[in-house]
Backbone as CSV, one residue per row, in Angstrom:
resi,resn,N_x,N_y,N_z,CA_x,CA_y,CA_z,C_x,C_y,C_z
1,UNK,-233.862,-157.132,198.041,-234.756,-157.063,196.879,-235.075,-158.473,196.395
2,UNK,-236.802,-158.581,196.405,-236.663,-160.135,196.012,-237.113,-159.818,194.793
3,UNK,-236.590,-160.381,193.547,-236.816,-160.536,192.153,-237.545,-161.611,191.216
4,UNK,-238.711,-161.046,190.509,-238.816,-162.466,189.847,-238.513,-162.117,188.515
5,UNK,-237.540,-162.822,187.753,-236.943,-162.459,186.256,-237.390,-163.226,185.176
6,UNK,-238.058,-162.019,184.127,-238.411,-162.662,182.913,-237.246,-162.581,182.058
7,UNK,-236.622,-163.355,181.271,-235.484,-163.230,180.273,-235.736,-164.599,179.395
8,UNK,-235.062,-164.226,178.344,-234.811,-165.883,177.386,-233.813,-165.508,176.255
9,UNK,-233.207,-164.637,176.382,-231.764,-164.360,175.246,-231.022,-164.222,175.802
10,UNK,-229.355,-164.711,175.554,-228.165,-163.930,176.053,-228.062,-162.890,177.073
11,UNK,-228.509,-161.769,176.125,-228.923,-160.448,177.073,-229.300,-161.108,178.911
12,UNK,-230.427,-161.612,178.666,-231.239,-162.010,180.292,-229.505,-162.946,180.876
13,UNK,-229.412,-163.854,180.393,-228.162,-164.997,181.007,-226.795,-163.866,181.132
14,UNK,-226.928,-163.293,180.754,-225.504,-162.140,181.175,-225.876,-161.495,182.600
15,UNK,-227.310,-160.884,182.295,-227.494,-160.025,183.748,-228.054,-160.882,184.524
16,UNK,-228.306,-161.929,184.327,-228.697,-162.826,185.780,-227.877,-163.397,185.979
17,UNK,-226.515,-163.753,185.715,-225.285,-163.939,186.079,-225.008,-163.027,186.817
18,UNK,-224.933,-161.734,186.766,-224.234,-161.056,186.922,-225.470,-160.546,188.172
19,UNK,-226.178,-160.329,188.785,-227.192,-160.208,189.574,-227.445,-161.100,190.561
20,UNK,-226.810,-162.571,189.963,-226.380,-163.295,191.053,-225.061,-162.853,192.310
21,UNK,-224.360,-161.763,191.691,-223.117,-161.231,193.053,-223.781,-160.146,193.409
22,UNK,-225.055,-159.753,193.577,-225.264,-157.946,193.498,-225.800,-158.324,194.901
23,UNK,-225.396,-157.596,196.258,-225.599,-158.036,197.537,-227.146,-157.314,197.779
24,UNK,-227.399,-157.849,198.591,-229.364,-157.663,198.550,-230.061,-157.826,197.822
25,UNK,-229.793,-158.733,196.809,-230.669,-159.413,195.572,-230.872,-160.921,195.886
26,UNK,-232.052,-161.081,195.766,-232.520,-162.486,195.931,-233.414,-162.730,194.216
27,UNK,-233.048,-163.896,193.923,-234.076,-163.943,192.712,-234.909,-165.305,193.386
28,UNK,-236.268,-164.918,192.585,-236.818,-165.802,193.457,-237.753,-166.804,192.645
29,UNK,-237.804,-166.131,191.470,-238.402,-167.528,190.305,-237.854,-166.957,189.165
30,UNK,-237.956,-167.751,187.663,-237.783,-167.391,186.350,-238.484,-167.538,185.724
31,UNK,-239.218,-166.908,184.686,-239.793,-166.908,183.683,-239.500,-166.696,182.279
32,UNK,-239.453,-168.141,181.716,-238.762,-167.722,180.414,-239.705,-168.469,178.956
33,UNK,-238.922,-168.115,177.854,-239.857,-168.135,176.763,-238.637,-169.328,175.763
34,UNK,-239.372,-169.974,175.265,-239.099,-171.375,174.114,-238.454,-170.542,173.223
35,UNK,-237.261,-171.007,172.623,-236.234,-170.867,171.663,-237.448,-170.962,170.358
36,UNK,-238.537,-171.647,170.040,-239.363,-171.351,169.024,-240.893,-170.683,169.974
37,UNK,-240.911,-169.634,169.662,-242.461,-169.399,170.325,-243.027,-168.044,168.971
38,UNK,-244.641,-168.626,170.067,-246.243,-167.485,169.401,-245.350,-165.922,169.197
39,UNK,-245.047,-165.609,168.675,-245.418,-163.690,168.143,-246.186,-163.100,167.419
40,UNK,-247.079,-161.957,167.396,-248.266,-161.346,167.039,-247.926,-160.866,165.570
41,UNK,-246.577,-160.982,165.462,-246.791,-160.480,163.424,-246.022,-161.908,162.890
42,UNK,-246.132,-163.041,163.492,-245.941,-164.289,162.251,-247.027,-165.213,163.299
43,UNK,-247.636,-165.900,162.139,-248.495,-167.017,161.851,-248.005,-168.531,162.353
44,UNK,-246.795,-168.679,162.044,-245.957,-169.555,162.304,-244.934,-169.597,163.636
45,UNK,-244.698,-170.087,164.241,-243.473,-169.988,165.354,-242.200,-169.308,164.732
46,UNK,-241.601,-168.521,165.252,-240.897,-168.170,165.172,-239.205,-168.216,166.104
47,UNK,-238.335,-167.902,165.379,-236.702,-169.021,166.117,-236.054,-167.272,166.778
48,UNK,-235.813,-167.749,168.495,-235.191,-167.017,168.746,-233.742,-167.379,168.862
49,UNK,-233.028,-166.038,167.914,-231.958,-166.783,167.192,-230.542,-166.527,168.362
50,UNK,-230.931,-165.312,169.152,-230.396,-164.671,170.563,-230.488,-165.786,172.003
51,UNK,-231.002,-167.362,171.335,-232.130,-167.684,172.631,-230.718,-168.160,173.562
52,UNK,-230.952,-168.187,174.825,-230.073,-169.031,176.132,-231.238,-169.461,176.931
53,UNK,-230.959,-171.026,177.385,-231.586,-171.323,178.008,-231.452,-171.015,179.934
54,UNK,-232.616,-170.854,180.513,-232.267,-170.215,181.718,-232.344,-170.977,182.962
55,UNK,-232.967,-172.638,182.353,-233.382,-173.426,183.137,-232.929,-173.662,184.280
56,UNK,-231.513,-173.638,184.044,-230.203,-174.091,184.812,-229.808,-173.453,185.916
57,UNK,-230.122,-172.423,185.472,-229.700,-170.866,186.580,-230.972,-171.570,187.788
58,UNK,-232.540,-171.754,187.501,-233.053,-171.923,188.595,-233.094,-173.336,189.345
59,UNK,-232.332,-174.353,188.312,-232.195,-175.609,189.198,-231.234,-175.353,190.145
60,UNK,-230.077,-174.334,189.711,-229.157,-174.056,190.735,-229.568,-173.346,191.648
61,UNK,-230.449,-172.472,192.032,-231.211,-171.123,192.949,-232.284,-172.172,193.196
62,UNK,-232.731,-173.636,193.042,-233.742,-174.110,193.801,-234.917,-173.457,193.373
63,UNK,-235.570,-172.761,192.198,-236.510,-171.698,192.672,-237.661,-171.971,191.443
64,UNK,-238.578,-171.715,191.105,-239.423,-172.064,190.454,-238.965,-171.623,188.463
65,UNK,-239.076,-172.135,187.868,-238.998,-171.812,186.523,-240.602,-172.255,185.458
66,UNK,-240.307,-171.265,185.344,-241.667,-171.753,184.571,-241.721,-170.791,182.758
67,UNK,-242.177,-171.538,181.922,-242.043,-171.128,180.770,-243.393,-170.428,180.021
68,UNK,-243.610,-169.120,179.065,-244.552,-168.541,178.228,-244.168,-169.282,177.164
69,UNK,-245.707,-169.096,176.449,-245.524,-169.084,175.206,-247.204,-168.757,174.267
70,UNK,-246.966,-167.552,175.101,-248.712,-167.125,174.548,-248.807,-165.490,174.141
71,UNK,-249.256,-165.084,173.165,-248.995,-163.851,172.966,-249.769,-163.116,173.727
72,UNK,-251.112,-163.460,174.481,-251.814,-162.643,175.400,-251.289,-162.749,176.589
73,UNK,-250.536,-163.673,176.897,-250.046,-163.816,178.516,-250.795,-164.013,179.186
74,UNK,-251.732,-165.168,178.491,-252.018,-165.871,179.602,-251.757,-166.644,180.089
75,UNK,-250.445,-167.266,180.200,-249.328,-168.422,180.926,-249.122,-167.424,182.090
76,UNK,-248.703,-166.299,181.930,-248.424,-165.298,183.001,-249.761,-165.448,184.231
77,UNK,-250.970,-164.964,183.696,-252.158,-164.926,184.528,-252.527,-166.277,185.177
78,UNK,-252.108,-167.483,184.736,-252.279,-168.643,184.774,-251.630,-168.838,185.948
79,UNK,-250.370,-168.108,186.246,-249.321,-168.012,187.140,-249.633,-167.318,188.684
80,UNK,-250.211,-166.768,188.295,-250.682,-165.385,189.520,-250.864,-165.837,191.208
81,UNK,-250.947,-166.958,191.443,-250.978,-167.414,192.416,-250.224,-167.782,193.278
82,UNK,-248.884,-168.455,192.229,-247.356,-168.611,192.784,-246.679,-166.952,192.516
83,UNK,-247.215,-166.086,191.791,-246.274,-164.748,191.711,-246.565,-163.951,193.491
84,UNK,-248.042,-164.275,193.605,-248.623,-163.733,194.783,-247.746,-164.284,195.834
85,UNK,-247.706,-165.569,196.009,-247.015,-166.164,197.224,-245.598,-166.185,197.384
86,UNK,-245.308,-165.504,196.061,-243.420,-165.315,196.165,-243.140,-163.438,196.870
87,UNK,-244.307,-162.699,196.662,-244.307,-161.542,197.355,-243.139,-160.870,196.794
88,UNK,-242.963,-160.583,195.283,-241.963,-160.163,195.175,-241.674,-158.413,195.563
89,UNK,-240.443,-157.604,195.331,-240.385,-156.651,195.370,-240.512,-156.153,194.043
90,UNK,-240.119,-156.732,193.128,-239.850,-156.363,191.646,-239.590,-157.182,190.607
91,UNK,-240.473,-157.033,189.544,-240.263,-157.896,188.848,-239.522,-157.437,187.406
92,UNK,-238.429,-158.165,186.942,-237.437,-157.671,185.829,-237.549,-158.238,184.720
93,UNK,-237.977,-157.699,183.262,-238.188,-158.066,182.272,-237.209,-157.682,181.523
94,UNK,-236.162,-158.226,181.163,-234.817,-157.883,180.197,-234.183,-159.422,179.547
95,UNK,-234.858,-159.332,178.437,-234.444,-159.770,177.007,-235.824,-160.506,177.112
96,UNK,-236.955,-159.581,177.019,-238.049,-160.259,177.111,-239.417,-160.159,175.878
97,UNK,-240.367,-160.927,174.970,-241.090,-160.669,173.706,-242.266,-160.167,173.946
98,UNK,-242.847,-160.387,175.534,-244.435,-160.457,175.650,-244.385,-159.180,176.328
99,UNK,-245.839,-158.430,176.529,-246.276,-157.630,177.229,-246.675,-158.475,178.459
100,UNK,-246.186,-157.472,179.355,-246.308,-157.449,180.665,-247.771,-156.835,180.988
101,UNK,-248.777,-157.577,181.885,-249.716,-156.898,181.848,-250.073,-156.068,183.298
102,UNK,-250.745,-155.163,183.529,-251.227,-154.495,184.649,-251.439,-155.272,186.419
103,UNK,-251.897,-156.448,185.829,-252.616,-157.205,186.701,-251.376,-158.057,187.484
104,UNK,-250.376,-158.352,186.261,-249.422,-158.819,187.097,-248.474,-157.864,187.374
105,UNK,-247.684,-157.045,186.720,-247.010,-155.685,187.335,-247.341,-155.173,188.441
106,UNK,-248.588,-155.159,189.079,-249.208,-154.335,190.725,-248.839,-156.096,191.302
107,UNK,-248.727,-156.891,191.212,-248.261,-157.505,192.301,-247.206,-157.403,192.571
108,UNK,-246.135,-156.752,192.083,-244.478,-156.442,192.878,-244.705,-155.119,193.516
109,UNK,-243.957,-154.983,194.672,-243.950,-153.766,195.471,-243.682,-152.831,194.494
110,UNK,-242.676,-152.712,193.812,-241.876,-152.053,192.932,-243.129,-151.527,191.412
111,UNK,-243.174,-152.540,191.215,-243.474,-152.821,189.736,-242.990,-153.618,188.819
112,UNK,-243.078,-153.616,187.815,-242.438,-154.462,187.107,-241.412,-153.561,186.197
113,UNK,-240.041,-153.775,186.108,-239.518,-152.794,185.373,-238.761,-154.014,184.037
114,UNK,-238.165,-152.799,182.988,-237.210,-153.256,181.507,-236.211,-152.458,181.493
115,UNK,-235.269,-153.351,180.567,-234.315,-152.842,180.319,-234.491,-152.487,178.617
116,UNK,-234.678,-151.627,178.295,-234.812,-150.974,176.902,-233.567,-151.098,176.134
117,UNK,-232.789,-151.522,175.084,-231.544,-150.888,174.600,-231.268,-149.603,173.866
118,UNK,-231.840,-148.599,174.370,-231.927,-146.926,173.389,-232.212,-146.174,174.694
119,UNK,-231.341,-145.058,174.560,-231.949,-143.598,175.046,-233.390,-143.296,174.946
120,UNK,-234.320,-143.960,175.460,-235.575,-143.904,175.580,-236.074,-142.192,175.733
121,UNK,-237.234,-141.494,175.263,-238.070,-141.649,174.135,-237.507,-142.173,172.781
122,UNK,-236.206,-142.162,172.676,-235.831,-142.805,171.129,-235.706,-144.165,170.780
123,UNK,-236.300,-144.756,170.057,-236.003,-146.335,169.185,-236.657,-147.073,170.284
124,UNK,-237.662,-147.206,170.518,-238.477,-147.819,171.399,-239.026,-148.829,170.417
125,UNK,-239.323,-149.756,170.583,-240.207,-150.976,169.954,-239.200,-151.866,169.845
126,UNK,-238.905,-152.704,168.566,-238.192,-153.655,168.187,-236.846,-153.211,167.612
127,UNK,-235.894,-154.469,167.962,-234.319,-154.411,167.774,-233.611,-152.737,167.404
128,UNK,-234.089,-152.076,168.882,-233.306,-150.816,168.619,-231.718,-150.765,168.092
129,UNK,-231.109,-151.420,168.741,-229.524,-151.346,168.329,-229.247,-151.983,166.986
130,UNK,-230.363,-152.810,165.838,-230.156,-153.314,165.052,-230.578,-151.249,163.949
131,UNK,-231.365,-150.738,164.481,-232.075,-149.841,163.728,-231.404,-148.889,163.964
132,UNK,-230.752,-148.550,165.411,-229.613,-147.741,165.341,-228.387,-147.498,164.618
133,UNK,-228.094,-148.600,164.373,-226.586,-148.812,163.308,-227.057,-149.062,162.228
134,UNK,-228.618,-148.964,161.546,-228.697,-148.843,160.135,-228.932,-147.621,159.752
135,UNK,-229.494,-147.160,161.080,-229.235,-145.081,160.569,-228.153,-144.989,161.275
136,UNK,-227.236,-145.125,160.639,-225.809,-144.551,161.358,-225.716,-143.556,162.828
137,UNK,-226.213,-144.556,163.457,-225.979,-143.428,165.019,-224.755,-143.798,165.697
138,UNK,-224.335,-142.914,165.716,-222.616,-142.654,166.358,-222.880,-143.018,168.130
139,UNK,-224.086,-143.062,168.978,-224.126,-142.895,170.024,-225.877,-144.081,170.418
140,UNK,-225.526,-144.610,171.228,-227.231,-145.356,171.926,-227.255,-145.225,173.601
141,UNK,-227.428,-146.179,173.829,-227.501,-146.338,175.314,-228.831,-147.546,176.186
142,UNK,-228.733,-147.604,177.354,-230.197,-148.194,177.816,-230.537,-147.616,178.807
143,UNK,-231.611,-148.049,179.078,-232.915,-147.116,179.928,-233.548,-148.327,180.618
144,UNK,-233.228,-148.113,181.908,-234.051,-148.897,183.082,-235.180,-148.154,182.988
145,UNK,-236.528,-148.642,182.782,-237.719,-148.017,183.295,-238.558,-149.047,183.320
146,UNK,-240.071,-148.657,184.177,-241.018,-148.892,184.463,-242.029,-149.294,183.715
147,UNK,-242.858,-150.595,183.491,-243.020,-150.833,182.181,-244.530,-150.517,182.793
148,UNK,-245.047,-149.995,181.206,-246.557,-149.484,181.183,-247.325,-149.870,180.338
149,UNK,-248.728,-149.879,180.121,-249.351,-150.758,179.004,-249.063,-150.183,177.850
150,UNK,-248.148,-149.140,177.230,-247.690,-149.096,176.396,-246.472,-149.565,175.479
151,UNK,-246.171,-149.401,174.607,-244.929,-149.999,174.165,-243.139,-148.941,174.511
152,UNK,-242.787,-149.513,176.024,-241.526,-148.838,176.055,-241.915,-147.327,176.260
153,UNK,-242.490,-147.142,177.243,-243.407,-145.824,177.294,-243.892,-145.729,178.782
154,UNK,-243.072,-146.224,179.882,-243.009,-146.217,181.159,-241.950,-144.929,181.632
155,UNK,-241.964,-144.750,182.851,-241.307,-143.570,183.913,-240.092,-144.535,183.440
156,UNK,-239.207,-143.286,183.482,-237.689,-143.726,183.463,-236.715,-143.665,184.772
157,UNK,-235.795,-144.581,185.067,-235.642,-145.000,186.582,-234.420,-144.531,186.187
158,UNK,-233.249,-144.977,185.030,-231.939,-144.309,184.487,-231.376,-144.661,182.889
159,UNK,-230.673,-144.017,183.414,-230.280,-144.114,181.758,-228.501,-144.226,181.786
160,UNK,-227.863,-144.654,180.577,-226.653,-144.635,180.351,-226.236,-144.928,178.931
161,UNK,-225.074,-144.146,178.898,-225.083,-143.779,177.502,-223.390,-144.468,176.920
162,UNK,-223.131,-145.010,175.656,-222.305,-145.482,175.019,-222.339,-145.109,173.641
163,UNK,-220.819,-145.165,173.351,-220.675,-144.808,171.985,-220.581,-145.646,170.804
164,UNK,-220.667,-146.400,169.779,-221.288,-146.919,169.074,-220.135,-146.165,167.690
165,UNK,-219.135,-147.364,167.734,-217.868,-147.187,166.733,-218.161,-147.454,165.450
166,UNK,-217.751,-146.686,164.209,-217.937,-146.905,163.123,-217.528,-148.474,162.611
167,UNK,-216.384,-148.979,163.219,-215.758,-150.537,163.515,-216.636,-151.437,163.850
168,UNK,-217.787,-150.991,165.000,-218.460,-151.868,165.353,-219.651,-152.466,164.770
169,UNK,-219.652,-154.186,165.030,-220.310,-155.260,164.973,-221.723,-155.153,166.049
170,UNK,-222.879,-155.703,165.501,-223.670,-155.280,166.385,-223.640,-156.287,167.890
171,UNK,-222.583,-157.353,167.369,-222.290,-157.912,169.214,-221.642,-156.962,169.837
172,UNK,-220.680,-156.551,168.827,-219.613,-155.986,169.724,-220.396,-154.519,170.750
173,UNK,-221.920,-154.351,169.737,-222.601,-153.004,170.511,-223.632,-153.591,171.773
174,UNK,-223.868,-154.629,171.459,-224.586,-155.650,171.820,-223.771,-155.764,173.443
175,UNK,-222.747,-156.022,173.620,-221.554,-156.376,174.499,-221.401,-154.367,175.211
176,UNK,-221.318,-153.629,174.744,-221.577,-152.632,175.770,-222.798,-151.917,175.762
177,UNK,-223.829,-152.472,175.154,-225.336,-152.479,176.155,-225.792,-153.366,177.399
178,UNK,-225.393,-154.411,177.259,-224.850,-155.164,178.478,-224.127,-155.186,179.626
179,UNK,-223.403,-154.776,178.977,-221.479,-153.783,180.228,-222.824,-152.344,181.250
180,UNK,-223.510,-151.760,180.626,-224.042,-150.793,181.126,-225.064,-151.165,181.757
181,UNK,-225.735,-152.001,180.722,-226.917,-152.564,181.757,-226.651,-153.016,183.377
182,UNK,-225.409,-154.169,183.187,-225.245,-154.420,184.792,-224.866,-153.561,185.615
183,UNK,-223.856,-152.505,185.009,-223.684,-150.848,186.086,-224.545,-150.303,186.333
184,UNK,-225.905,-150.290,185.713,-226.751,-149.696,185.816,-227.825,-150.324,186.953
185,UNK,-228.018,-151.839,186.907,-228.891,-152.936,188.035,-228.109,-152.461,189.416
186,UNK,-226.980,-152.605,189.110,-226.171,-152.571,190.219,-225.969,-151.578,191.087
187,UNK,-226.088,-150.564,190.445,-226.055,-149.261,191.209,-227.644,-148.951,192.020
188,UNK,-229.029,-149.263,191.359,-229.949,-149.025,191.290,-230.750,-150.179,192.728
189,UNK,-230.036,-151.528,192.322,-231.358,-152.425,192.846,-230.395,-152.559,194.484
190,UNK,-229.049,-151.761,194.926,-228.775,-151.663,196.159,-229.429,-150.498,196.940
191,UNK,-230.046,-149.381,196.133,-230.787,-148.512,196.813,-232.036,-148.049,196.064
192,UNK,-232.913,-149.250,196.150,-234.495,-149.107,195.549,-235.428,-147.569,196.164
193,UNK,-234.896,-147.137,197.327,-235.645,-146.598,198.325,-235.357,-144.475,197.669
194,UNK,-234.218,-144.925,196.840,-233.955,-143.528,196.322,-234.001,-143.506,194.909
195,UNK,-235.019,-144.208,194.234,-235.286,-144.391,192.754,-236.194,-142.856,192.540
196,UNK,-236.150,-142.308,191.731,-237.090,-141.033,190.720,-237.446,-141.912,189.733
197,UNK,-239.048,-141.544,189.892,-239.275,-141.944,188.668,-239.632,-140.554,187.603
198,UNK,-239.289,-140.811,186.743,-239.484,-139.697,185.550,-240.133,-139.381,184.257
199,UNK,-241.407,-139.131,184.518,-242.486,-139.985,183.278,-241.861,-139.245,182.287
200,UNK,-242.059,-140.195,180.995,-241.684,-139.561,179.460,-243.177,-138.737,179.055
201,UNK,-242.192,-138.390,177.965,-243.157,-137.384,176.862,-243.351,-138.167,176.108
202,UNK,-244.738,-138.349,176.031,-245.387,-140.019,175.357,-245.592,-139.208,173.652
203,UNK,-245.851,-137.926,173.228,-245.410,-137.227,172.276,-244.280,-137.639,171.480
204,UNK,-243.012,-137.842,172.159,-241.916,-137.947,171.794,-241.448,-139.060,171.802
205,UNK,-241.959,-140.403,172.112,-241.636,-141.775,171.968,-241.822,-142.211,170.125
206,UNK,-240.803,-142.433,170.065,-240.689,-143.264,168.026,-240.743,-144.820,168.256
207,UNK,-241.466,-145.266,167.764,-241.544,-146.851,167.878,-241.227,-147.409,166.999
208,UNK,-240.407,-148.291,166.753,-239.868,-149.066,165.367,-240.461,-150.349,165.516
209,UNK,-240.425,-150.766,164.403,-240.914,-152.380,163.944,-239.967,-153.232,164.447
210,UNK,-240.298,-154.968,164.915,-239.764,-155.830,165.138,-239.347,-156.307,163.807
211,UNK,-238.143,-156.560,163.169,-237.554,-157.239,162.173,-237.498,-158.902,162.529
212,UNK,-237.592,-158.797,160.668,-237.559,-160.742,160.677,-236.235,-160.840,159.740
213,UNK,-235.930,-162.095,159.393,-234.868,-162.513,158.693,-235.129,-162.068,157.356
214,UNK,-236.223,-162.020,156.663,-236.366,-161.511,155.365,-236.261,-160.002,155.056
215,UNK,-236.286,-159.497,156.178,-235.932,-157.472,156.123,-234.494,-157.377,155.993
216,UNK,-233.576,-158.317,156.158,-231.859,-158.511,155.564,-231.660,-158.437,154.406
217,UNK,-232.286,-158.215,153.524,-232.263,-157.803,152.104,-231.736,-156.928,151.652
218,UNK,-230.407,-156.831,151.457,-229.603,-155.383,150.846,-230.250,-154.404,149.435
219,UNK,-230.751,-153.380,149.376,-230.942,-152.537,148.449,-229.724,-152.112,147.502
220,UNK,-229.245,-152.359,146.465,-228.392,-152.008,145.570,-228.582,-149.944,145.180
221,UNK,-229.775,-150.287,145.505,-229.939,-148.016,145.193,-229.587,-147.204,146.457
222,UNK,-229.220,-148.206,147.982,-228.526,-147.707,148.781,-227.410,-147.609,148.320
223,UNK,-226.511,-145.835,149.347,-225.042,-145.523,149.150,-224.265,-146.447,149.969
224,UNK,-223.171,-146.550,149.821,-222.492,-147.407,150.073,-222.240,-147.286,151.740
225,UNK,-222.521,-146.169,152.597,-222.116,-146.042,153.675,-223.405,-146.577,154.308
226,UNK,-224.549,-146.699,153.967,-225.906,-147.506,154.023,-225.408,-148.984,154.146
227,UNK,-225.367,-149.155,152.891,-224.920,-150.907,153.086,-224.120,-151.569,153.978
228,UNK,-223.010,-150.693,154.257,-222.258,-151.026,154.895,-222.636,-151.550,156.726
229,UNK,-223.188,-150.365,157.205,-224.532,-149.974,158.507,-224.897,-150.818,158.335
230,UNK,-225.985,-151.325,157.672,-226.989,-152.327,157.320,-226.160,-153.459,157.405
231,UNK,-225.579,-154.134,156.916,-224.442,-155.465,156.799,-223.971,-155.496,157.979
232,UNK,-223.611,-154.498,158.920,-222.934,-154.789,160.264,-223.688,-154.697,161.708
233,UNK,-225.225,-154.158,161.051,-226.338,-154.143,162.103,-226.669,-155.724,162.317
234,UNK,-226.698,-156.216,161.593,-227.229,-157.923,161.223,-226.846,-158.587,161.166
235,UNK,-224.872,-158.191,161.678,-224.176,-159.780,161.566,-224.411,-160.383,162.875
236,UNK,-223.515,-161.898,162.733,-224.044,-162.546,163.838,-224.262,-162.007,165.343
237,UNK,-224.847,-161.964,165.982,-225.567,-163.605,166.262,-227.095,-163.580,165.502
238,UNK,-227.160,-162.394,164.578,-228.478,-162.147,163.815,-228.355,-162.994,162.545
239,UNK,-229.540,-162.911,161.768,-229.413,-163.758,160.525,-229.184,-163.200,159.644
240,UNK,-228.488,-161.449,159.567,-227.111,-161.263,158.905,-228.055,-160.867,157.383
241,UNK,-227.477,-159.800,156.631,-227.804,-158.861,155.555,-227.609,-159.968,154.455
242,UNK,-228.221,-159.895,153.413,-228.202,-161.386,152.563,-228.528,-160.320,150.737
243,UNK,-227.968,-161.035,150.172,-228.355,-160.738,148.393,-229.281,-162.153,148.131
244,UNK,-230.016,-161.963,147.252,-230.695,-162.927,146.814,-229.778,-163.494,145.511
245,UNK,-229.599,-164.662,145.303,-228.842,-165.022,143.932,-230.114,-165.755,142.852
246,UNK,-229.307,-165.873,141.786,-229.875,-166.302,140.810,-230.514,-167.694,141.065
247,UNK,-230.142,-168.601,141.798,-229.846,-169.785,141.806,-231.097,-169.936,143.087
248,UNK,-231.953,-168.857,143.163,-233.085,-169.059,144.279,-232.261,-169.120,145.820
249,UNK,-230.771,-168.725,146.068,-229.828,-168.936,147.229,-229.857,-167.861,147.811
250,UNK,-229.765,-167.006,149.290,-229.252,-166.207,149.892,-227.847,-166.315,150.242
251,UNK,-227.104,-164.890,149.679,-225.635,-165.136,150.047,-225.698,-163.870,151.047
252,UNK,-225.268,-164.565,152.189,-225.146,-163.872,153.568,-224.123,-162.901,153.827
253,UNK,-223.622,-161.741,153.982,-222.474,-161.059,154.563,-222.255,-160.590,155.446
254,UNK,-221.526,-161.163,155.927,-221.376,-160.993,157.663,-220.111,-159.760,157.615
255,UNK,-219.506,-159.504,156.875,-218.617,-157.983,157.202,-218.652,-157.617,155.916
256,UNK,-217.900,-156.156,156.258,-217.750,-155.346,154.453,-216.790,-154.231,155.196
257,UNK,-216.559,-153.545,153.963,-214.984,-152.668,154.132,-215.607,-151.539,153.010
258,UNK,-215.652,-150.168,153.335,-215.561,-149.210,152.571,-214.331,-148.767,151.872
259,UNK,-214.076,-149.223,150.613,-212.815,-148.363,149.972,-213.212,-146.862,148.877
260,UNK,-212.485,-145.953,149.007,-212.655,-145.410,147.884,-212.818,-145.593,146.234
């Protein structure tokens, strides 16, 4: 399988580590995105606060790296010439901001596939596992699928499911969406030739909003088992549930404890 990988958070530097031992995987360029880049709901650059740089991985693999930073993708189209001559089989978008477009997706044998973090049709759009643990979901998972010009609304290739502890920190959920993700590459990209694909019920897809640092704003008319969710969806490596003080200051809380 030759691969060309879009990533630029943690997330991507875990599974391309880890995709580096997966036997019949070749990666064969990277594509990654600036720790400040263009997004379609701020005006301003915006800080990816998740960011790892991936540079390194392709000075070591010899292999082309090349960086976005356009919300239409056209750095991508700009590209099309070296994507053509790398002939990939598949191209992998996991921990990735931009839409993938048509034009470049039909140049991999495969397609271009994502790694979603939710039981897909559910919590599709932005920071599912942050929106999961603010509605108290006891359970998430991720979803390898097929990406389509919609949002998270491609054939589903698999799925796997984890439980999501009342204890837990959203790294710590963060850390077995990851654990699954690579069981999941791993099992999948050694036998491409017996993939199902399984279109969704585009009916039944919920799309959530991408959050910014100013949606950390604790509500005082939330119950306390709210706040709590909320405060532990957003601690680090996020910019974390905040009170506004008198003094024009945000005071940040990175844990909390329910007592009677």
């Amino acid at each position: 399988m030759k691969i060309i990988f879009l990533g630029c958070t943690k997330f991507s530097e875990d599974i391309l580590k880890a995709m580096k031992k997966i036997s019949k995987v070749e990666i064969i360029a990277i594509f990654s995105i600036p720790q400040k880049f263009k997004i379609s709901y701020s005006k301003d650059l915006v800080e990816n606060k998740n960011f790892a740089d991936l540079s390194r991985y392709a000075k070591e693999l010899n292999i082309p790296f090349i960086e976005i930073n356009s919300i239409d993708g056209q750095r991508m189209k700009d590209n099309m010439e070296t994507i053509i001559s790398l002939r990939p089989d598949v191209i992998l978008a996991l921990g990735w901001y931009y839409m993938v477009t048509s034009k470049i997706r039909n140049l991999a044998k495969y397609g271009a596939w994502g790694i979603h973090a939710s039981l897909l049709p559910k919590y599709a759009g932005g920071a599912p596992l942050v929106w999961a643990m603010i509605n108290g979901e006891k359970e998430s998972g991720v979803s390898l699928f097929r990406l389509d010009d919609g949002v998270d609304d491609g054939d589903i290739i698999a799925q796997k499911k984890f439980e999501i502890a009342d204890s837990d920190s959203i790294k710590q959920v963060y850390d077995k969406a990851t654990k699954c993700s690579i069981e999941m590459l791993d099992r999948i990209l050694k036998n491409p030739d017996k993939i199902k694909f399984k279109p969704q019920d585009k009916e039944q897809i919920e799309i959530y909003p991408q959050r910014k640092p100013d949606d950390g704003v604790i509500d005082f008319k939330w119950d306390s088992q709210r706040i709590y969710n909320f405060i532990r969806a957003q601690s680090s490596p996020y910019p974390g549930a905040f009170i506004k003080t008198v003094d024009g200051k945000k005071l940040v809380i990175e844990k909390a404890r329910i007592e009677s």
